[in-house]
DSSP file (Angstrom, degrees, kcal/mol; ACC not computed):
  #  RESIDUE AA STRUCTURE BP1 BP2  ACC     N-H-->O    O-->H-N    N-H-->O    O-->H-N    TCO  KAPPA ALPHA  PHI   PSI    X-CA   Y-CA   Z-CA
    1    1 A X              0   0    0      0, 0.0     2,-0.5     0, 0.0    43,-0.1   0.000 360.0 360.0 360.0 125.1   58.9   94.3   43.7
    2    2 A X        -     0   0    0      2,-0.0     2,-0.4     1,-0.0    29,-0.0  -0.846 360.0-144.0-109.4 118.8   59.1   94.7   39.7
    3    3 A X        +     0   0    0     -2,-0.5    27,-0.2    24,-0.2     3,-0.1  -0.786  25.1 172.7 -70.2 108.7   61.6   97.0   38.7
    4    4 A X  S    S+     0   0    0     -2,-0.4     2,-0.4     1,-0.1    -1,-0.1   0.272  76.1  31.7-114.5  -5.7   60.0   99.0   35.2
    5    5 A X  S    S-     0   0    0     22,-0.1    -1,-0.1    20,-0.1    20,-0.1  -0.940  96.7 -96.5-166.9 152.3   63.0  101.3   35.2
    6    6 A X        -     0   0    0     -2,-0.4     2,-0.6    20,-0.1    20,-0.2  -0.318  43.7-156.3 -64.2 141.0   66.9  101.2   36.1
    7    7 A X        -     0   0    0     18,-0.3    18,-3.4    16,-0.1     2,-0.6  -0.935   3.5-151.5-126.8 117.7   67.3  102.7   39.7
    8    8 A X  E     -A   24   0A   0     -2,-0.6     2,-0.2    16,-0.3    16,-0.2  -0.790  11.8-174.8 -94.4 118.5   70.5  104.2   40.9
    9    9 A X  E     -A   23   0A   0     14,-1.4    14,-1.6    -2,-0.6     2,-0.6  -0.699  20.3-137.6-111.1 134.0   71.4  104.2   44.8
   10   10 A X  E     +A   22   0A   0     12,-0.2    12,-0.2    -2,-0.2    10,-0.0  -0.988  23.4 177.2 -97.1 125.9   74.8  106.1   46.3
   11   11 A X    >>  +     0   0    0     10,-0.9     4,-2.7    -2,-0.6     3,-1.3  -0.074  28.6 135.1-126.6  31.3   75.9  103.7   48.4
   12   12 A X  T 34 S+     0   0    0      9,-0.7     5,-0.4     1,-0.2     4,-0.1   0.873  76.1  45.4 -28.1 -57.8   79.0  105.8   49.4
   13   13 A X  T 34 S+     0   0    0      1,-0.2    -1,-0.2     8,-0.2     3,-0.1   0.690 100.5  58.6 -90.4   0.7   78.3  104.9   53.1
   14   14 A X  T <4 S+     0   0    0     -3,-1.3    -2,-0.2     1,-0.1    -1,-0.2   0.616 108.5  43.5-103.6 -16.9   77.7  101.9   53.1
   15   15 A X  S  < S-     0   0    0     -4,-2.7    -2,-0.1     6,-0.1    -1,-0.1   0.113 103.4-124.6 -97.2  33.2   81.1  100.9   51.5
   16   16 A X        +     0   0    0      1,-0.2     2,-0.3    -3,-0.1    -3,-0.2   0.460  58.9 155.5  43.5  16.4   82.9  103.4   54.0
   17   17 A X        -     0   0    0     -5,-0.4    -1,-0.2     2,-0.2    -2,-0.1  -0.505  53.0-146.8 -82.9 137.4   84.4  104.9   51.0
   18   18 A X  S    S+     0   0    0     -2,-0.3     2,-0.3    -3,-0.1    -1,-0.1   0.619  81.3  76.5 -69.0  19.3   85.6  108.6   50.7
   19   19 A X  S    S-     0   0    0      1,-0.1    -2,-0.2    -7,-0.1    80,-0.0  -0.890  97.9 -87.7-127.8 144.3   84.5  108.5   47.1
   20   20 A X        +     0   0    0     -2,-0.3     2,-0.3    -8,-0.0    -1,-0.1  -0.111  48.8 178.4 -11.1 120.9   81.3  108.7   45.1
   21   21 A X        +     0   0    0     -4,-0.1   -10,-0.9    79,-0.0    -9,-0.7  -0.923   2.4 173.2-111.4 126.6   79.7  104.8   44.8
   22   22 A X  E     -Ab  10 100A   0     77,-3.9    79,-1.2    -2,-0.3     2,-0.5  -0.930  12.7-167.0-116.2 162.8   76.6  104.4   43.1
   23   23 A X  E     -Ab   9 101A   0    -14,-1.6   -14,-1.4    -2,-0.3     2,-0.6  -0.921  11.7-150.9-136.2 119.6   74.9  100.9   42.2
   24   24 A X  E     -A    8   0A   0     77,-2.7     2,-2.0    -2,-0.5    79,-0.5  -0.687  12.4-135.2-105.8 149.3   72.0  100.8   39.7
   25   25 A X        -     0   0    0    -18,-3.4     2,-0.8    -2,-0.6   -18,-0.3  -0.483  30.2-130.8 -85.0  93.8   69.5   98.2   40.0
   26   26 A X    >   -     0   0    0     -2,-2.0     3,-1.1   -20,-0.2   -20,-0.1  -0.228  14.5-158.7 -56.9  96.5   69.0   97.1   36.3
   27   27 A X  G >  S+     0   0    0     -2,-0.8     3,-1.6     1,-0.3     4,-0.4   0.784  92.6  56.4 -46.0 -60.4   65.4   96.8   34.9
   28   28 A X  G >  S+     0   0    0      1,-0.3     3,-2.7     2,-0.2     2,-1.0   0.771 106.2  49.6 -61.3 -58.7   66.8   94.2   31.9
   29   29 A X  G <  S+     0   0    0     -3,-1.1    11,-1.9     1,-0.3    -1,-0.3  -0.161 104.5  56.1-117.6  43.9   68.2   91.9   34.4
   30   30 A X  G <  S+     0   0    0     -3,-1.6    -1,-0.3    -2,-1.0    -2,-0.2   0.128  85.0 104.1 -78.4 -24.8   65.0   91.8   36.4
   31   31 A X    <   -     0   0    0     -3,-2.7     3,-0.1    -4,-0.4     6,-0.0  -0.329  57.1-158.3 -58.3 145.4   62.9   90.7   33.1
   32   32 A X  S    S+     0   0    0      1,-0.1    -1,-0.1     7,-0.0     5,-0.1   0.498  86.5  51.4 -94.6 -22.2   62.1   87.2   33.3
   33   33 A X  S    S+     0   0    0     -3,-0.1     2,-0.7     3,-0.0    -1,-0.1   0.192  70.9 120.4-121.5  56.1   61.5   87.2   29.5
   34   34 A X    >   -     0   0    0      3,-0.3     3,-1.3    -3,-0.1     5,-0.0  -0.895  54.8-147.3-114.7 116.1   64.4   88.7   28.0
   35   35 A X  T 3  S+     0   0    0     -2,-0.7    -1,-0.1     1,-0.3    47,-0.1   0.289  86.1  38.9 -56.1  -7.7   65.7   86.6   26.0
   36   36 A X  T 3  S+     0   0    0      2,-0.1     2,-0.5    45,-0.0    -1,-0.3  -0.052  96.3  88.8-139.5  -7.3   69.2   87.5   26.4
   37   37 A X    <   -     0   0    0     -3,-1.3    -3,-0.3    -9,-0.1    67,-0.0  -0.958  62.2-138.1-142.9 118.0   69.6   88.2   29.8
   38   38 A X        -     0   0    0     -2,-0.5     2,-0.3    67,-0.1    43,-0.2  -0.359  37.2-157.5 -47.4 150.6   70.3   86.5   32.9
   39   39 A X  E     -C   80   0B   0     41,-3.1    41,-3.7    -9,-0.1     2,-0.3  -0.998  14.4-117.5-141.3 179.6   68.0   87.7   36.1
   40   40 A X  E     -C   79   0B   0    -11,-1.9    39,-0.2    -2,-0.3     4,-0.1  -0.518  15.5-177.5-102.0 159.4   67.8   88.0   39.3
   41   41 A X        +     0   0    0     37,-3.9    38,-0.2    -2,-0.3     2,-0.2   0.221  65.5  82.2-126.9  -4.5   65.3   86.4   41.8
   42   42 A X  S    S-     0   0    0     36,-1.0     2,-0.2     1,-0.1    36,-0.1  -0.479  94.0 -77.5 -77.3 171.3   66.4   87.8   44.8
   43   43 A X     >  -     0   0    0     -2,-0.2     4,-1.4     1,-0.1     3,-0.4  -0.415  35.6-110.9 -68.8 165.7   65.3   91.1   45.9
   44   44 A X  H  > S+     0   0    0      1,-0.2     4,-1.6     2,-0.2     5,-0.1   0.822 118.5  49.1 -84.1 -27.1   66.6   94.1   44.7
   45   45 A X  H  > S+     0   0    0      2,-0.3     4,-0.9     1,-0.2    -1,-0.2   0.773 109.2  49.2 -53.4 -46.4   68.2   94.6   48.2
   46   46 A X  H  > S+     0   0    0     -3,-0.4     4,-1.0     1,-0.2    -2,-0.2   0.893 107.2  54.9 -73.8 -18.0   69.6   91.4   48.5
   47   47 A X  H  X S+     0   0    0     -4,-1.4     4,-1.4     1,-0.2    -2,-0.3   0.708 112.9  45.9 -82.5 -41.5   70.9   92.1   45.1
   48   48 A X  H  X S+     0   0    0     -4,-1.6     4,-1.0    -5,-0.2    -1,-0.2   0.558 108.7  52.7 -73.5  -9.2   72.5   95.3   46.7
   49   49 A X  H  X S+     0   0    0     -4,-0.9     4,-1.8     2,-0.2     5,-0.2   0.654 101.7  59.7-103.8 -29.3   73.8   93.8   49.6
   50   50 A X  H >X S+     0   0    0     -4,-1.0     4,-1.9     2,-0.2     3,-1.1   0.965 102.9  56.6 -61.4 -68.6   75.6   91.2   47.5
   51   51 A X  H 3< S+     0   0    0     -4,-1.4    -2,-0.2     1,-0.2     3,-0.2   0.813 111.6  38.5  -8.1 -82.1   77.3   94.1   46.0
   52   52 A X  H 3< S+     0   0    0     -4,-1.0     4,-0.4     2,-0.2    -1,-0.2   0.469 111.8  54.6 -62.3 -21.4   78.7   95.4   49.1
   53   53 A X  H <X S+     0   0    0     -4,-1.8     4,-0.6    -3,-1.1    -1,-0.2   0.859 117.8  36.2 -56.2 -51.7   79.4   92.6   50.7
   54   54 A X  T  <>S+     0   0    0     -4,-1.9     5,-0.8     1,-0.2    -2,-0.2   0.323 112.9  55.2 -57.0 -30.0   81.3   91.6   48.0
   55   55 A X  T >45S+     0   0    0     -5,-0.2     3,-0.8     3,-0.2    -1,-0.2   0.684 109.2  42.3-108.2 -24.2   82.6   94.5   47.1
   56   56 A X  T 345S+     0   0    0     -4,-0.4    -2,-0.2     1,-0.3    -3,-0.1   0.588 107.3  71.6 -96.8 -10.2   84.4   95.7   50.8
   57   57 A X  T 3<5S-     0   0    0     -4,-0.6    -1,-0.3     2,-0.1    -3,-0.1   0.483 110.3-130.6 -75.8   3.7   85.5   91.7   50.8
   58   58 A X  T < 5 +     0   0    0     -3,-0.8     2,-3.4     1,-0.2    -3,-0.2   0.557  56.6 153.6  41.7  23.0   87.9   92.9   47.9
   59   59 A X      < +     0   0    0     -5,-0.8     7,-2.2     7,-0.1     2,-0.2  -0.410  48.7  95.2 -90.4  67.0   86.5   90.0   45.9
   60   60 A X  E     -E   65   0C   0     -2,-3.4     2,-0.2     5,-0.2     5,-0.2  -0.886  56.6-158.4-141.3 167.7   87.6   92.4   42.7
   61   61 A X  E >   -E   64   0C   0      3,-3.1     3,-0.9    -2,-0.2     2,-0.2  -0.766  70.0 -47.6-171.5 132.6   90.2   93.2   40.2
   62   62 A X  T 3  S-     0   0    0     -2,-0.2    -1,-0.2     1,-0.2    35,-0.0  -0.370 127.0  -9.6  27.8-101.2   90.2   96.7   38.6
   63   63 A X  T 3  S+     0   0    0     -2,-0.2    31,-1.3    -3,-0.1     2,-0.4   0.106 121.8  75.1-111.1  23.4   86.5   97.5   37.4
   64   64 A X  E <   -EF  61  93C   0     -3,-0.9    -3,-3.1    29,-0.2     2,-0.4  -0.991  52.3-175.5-132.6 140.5   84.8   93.9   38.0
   65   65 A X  E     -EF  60  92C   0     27,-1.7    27,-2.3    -2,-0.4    -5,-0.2  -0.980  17.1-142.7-145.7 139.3   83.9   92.5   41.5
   66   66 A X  E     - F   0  91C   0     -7,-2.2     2,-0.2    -2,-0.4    25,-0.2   0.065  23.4-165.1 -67.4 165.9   82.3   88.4   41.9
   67   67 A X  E     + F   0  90C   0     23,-0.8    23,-1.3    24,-0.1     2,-0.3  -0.856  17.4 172.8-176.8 170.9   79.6   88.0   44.5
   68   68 A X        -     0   0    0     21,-0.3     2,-0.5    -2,-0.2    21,-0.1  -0.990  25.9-134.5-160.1 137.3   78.0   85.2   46.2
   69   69 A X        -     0   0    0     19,-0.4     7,-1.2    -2,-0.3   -19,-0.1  -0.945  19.7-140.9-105.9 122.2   75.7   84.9   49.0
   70   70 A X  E     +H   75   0D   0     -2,-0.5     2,-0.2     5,-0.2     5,-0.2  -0.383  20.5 177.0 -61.9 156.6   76.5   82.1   51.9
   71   71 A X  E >   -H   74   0D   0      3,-1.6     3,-1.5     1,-0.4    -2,-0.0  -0.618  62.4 -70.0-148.4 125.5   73.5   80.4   53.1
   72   72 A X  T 3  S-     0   0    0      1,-0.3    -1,-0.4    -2,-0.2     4,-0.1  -0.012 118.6  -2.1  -7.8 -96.1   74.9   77.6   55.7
   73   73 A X  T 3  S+     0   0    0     -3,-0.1     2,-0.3     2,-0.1    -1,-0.3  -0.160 132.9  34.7-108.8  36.5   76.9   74.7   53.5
   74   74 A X  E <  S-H   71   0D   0     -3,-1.5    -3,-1.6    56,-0.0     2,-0.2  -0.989  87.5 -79.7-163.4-166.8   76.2   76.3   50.3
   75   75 A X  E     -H   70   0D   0     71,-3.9    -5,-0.2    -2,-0.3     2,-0.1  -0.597  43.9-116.9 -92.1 158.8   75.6   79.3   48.1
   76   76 A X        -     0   0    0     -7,-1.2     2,-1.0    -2,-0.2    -1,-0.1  -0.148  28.2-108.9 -82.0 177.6   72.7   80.9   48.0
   77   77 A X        +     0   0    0      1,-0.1    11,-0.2    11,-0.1     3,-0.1  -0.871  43.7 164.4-103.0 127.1   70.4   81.0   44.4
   78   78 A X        -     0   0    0      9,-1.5   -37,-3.9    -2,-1.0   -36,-1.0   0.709  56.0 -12.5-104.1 -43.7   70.5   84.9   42.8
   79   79 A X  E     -CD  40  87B   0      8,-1.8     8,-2.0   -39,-0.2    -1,-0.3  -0.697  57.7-113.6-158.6 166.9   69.4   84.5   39.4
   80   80 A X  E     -CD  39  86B   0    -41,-3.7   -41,-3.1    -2,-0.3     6,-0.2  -0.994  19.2-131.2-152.5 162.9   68.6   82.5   36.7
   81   81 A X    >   -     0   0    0      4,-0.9     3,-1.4    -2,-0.2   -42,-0.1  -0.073  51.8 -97.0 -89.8-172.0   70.3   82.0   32.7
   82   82 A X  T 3  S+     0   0    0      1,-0.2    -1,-0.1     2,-0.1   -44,-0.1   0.259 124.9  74.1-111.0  25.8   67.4   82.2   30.1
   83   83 A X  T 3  S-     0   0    0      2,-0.1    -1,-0.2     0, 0.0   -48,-0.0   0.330 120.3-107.4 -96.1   4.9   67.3   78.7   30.2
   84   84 A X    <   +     0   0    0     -3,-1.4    -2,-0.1     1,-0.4    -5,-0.0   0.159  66.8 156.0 110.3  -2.4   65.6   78.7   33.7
   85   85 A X        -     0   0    0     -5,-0.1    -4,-0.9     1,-0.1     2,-0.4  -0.184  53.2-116.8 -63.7 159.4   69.1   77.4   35.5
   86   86 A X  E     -D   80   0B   0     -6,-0.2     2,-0.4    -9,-0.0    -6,-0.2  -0.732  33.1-161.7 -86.1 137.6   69.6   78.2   39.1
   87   87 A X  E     -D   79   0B   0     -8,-2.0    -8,-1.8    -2,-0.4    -9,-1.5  -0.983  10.9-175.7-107.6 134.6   73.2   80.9   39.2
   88   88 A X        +     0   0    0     -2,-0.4   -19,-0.4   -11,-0.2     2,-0.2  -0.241  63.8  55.2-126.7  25.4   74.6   80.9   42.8
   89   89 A X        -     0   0    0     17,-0.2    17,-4.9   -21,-0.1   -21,-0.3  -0.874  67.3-152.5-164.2 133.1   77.6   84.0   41.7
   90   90 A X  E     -FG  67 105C   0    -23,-1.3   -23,-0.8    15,-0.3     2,-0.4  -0.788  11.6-139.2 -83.5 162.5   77.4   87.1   40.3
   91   91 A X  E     -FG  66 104C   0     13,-0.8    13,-3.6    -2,-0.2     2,-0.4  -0.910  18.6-174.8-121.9 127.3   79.4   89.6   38.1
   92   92 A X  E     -FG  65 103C   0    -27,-2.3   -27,-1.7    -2,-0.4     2,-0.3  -0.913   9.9-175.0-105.6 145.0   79.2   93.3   39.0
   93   93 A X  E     -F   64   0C   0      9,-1.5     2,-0.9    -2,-0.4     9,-0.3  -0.995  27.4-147.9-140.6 149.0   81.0   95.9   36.7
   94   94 A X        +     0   0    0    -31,-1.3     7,-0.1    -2,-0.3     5,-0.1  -0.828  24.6 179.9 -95.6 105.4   81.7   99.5   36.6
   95   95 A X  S    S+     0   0    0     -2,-0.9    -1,-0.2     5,-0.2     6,-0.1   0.823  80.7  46.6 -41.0 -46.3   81.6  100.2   33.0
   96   96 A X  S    S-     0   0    0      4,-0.4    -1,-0.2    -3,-0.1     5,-0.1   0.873  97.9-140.4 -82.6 -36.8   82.2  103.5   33.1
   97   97 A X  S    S+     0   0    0    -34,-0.1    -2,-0.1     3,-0.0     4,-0.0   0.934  72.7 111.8 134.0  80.7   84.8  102.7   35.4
   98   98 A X  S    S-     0   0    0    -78,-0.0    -3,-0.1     0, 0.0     3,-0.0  -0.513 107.0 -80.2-135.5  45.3   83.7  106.2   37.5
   99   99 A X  S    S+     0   0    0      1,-0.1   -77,-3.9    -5,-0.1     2,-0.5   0.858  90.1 140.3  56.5  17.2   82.5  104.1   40.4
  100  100 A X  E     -b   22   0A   0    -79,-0.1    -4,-0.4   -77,-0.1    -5,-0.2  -0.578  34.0-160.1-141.9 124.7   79.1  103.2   38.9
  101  101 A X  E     +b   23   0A   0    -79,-1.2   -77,-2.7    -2,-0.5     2,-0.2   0.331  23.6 161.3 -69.4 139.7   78.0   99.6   39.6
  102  102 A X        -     0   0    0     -9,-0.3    -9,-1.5   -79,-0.2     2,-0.5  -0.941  16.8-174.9-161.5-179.9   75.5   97.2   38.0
  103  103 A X  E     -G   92   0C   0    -79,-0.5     2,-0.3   -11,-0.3   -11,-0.2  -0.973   8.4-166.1-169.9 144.2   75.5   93.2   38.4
  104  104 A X  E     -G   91   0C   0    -13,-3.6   -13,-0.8    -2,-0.5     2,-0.3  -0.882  44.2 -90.9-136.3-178.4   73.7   90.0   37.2
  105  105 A X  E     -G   90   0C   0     -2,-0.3   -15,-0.3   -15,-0.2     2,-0.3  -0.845  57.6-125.0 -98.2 145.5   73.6   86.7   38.2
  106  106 A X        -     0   0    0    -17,-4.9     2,-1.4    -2,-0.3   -18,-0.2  -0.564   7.2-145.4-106.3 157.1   76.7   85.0   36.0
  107  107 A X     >  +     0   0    0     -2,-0.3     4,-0.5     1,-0.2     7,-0.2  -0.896  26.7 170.8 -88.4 105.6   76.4   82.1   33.7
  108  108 A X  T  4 S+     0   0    0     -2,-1.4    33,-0.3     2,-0.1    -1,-0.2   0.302  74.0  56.0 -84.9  10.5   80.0   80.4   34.4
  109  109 A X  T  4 S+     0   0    0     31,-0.1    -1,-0.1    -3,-0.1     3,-0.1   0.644 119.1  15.4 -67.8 -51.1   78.9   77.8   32.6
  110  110 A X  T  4 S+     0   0    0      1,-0.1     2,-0.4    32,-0.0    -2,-0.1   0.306 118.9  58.8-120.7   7.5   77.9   78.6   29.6
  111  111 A X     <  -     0   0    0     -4,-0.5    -1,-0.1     1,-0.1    30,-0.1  -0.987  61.8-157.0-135.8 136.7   79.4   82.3   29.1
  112  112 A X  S >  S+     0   0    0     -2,-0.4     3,-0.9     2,-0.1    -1,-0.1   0.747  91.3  60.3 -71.1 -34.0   83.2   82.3   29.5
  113  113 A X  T 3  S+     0   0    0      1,-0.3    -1,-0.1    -6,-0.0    -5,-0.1   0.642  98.7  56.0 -88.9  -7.7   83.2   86.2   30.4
  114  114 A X  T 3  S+     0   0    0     -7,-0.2    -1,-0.3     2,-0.1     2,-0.1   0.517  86.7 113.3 -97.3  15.9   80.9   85.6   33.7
  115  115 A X  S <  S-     0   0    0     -3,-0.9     2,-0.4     1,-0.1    24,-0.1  -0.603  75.3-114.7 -51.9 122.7   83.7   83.1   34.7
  116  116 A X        -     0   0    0     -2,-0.1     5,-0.1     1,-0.1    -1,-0.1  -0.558  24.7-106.5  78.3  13.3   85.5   84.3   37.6
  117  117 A X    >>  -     0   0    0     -2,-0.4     3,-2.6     1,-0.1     4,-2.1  -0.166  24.1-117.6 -71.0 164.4   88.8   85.3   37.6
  118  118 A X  H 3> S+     0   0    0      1,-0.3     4,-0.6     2,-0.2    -1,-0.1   0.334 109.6  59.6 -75.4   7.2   91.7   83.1   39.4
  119  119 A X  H 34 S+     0   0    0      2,-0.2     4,-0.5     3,-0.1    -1,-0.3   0.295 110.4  40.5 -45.9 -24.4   92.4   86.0   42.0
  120  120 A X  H <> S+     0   0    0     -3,-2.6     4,-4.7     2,-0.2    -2,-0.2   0.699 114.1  47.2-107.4 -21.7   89.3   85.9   43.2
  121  121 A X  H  X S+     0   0    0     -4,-2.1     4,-0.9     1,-0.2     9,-0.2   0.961 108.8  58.6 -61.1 -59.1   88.6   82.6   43.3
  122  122 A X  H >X S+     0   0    0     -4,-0.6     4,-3.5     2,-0.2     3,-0.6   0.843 105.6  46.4  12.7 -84.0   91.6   82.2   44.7
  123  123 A X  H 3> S+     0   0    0     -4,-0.5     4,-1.9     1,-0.2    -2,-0.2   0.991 108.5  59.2 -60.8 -66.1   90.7   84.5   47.6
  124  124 A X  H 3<>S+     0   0    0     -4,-4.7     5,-2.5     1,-0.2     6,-1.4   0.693 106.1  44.3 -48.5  -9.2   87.5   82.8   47.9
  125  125 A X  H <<5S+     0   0    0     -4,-0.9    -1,-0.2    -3,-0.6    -2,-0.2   0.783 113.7  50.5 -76.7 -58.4   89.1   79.3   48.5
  126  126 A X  H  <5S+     0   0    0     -4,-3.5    -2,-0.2    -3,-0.2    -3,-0.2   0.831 105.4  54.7 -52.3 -29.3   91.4   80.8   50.9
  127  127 A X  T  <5S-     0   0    0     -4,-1.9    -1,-0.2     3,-0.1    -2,-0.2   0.457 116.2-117.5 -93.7 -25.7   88.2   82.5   52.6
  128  128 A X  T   5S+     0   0    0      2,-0.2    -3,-0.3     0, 0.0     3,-0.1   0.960  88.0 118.9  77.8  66.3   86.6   78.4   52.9
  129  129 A X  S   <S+     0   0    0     -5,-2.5     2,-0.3     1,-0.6    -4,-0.2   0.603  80.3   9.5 -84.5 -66.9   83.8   79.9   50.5
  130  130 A X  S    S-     0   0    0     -6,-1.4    -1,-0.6    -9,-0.2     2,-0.5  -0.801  76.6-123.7-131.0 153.8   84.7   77.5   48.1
  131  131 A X    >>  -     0   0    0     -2,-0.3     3,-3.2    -3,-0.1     4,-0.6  -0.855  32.5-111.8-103.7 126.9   86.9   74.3   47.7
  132  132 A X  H 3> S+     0   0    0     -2,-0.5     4,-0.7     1,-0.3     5,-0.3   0.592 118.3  49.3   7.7 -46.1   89.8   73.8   45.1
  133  133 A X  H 3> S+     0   0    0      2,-0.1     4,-1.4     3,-0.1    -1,-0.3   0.893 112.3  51.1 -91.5 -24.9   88.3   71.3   43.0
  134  134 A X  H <> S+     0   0    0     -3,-3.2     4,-4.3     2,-0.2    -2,-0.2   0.900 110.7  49.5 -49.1 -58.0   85.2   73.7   43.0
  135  135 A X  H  X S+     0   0    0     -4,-0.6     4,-2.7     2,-0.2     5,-0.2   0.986 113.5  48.2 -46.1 -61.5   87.6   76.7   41.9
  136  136 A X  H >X S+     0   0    0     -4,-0.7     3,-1.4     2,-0.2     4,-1.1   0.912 109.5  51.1 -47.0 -79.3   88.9   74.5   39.3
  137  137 A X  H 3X>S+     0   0    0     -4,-1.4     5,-3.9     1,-0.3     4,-0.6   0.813 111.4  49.3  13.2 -74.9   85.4   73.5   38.1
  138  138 A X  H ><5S+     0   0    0     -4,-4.3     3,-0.7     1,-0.2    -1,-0.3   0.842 106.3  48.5 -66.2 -35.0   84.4   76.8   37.8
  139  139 A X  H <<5S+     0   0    0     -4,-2.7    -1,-0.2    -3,-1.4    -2,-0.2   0.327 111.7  53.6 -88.6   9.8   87.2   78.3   35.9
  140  140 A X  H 3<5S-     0   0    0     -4,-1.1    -1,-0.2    -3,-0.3    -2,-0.2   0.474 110.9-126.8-111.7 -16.9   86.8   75.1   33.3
  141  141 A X  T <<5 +     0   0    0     -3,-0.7    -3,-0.2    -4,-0.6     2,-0.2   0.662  66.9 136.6  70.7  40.0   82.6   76.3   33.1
  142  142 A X      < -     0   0    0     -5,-3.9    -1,-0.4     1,-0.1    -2,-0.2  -0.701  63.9-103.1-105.5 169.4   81.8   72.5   34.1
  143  143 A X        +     0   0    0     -2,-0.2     2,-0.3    -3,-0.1    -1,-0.1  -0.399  42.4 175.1-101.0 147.6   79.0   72.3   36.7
  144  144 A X        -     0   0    0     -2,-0.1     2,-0.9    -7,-0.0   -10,-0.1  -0.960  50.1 -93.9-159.8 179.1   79.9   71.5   40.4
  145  145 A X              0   0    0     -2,-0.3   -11,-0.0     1,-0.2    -2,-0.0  -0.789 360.0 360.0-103.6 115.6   77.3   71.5   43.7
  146  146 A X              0   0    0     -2,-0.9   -71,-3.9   -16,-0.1    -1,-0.2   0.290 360.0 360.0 -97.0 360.0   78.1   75.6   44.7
């Protein structure tokens, strides 16, 4: 489905919170030819479901929460940089920081600010997402098999 305009969801019930959530699906990081912009290649659902998964895993800290999809011994593929690379982790952030959500798939590679942080990475290690020399890897931007 091609997204032509930003779509905003409350997804208050689906993160069992007593507070307002919204997540908007972001037309730019759906373009394939934005020059500037990671996107995604999942569906805009799976792209919501990462979110929430993600988000009720506590795999956050204050207004940014990671995501990752399992797919048996590895990560699933979200996105790609706008050099055509496969990204297997996204970064979601509430900007506004009034509980409303948007996400891309993140370059930890080549962008230091889609890195990560060690708290969640962390968690994810602890979680058997991801292995220790992987965590390391990641927080260093060098490539490792996610």
């Amino acid at each position: 489905m091609k997204i032509i305009t930003d779509i905003e969801i409350d997804i208050s019930d689906k993160t069992k919170s007593d507070i307002t959530i919204k997540y908007i699906i972001s037309s730019k990081h759906r373009e394939t030819n934005n020059p500037s912009k990671s996107y995604w290649i999942v569906e805009y659902i799976e792209e919501l479901q990462c979110f929430i998964t993600n988000y009720l895993n506590n795999y956050k800290v204050e207004n940014l929460t990671w995501g990752l999809i399992q797919e048996a011994n590895s990560l699933k593929v979200l996105g790609r940089n706008t050099f055509k690379e496969e990204l297997k982790l996204a970064k979601f952030i509430d900007s506004s920081k009034n509980n409303i959500w948007h996400g891309y798939p993140a370059d930890y590679k080549r962008k230091n600010h889609d890195r990560p942080c060690s708290v969640v990475l962390r968690k994810w290690v602890k979680d058997k997402i991801i292995t220790k020399s992987k965590m390391l890897k990641i927080r260093q931007g060098q490539t490792c098999n996610l």
